[in-house]
C-alpha positions as CSV (number, residue, x, y, z in Angstrom):
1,X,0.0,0.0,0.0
2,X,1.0,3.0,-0.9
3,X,2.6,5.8,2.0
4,X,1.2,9.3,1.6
5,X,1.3,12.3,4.2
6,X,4.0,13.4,6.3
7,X,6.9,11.0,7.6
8,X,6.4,11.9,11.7
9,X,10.0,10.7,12.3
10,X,11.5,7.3,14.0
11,X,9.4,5.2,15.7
12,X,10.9,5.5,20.0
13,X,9.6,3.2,22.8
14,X,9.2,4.7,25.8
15,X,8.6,2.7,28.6
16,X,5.5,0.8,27.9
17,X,4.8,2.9,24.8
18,X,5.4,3.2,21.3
19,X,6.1,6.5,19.6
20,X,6.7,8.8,16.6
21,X,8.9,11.4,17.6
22,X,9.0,14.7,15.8
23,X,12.1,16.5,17.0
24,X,14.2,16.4,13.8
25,X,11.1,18.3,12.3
26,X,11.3,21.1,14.4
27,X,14.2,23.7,15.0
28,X,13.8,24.6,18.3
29,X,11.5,21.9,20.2
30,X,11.7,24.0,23.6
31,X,9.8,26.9,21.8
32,X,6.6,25.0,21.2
33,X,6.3,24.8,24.8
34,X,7.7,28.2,25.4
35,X,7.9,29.0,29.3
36,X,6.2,26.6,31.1
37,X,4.7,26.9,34.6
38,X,4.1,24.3,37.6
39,X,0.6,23.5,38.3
40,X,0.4,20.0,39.8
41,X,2.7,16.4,40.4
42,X,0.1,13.8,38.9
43,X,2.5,11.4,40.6
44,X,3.7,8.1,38.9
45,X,1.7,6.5,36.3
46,X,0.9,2.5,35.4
47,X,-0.3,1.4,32.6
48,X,-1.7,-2.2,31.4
49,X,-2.4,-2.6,34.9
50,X,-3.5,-6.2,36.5
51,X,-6.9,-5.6,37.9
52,X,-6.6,-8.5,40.5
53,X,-2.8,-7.5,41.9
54,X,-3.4,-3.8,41.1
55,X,0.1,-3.9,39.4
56,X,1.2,-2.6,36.1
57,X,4.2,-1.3,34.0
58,X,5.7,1.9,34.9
59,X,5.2,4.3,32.7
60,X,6.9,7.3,34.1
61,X,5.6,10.7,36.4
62,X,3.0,13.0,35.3
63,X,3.5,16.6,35.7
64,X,0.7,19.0,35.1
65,X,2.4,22.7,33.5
66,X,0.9,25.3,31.9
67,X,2.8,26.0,28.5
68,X,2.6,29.7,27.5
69,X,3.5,28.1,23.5
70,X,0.6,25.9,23.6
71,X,-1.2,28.6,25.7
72,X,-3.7,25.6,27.5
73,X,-2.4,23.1,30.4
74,X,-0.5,20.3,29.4
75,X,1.3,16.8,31.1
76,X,5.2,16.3,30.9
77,X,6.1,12.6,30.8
78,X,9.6,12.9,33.3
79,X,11.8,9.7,32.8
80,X,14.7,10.3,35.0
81,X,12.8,11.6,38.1
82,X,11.0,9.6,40.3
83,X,7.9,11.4,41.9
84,X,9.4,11.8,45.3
85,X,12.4,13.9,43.9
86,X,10.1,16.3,41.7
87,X,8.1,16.9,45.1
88,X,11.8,17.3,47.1
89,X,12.3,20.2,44.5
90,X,9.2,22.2,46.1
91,X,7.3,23.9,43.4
92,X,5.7,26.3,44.0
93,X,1.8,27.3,42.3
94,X,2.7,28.2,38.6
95,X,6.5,28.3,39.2
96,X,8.3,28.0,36.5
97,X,9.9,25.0,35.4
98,X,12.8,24.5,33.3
99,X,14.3,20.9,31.6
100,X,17.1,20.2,29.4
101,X,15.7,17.4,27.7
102,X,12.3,17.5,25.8
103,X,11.2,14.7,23.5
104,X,7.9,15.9,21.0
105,X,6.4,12.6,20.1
106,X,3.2,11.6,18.3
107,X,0.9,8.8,19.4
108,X,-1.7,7.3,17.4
109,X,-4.4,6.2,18.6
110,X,-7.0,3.7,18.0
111,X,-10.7,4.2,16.7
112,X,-12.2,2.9,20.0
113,X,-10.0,5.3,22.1
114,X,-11.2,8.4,19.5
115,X,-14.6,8.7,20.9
116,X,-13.5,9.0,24.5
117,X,-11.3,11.8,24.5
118,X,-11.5,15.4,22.9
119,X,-10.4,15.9,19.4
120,X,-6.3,16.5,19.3
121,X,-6.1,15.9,23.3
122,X,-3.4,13.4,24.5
123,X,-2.2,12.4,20.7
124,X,1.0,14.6,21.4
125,X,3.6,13.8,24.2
126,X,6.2,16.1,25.6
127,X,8.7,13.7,27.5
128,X,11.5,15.6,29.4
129,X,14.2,14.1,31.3
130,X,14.2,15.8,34.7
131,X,12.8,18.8,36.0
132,X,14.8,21.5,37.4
133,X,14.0,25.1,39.0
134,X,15.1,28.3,36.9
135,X,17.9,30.0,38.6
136,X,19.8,26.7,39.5
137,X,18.3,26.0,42.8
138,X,19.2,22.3,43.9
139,X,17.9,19.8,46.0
140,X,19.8,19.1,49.5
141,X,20.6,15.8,48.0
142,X,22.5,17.3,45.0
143,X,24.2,19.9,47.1
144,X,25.3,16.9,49.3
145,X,26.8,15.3,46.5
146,X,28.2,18.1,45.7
147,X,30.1,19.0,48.5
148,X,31.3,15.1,49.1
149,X,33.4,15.4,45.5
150,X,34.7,18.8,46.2
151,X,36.3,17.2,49.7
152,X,37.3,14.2,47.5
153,X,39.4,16.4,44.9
154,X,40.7,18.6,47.9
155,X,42.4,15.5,49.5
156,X,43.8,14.0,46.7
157,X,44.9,17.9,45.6
């Protein structure tokens, strides 16, 4: 059969998911998000989940931002972070949030799953590796570790 339309990039799995990203289309990816503010930790998120053990593959944490380029309220997908370290960072009410990683991917979605959610909602994914505050505030944990390898290179200096 023949392939018309747009080519939507290599095909990536992440975590329990399959899909198409788009960041060799775009120039900048970080400006289609633009600045984007902390609303709310959706916490960890299962998927395929065993109704009789309650268990299910991980499928990364949820952060609810609102993205001044998309101008509406969207969900990163954060892969490196688990959901206890995002809530060690303290983010504040419509802080904002900043990420050196961000993945654009595309995921179809089958007829049956059409009807139940809005047109254009949840078909685009914006994966980002960790969160971090603007200005370079870290956690104590990363300060600790911080301060353990400047002692290191002082004794061996």
């Amino acid at each position: 059969m023949a392939k018309n339309g747009l080519e939507l990039g290599n095909r990536v799995e992440i975590f329990s998911k399959k899909y198409r990203t788009l960041n060799d289309l775009l120039l900048n990816p970080k400006e289609v998000l633009g600045t984007c503010k902390f609303i709310k930790n959706e916490g960890a998120q299962f998927v395929n989940i065993d109704l009789e053990t309650g268990e299910g593959d991980y499928d990364g944490v949820e952060v609810l931002v609102y993205s001044e380029g998309q101008e509406d309220v969207i969900f990163l997908k954060v892969t490196e972070q688990s959901e206890e370290e995002i809530n060690a960072l303290n983010f504040g009410y419509q802080e904002v949030v900043d990420f050196d990683t961000l993945l654009i991917a595309y995921h179809g979605m089958r007829k049956a799953d059409r009807n139940q959610v809005e047109p254009n909602k949840h078909r685009f994914v914006f994966v980002v590796d960790k969160l971090k505050k603007v200005g370079g505030s870290q956690t104590k944990q990363e300060q600790k570790q911080e301060q353990k390898q400047e002692q290191k290179q002082e004794h061996k200096g």
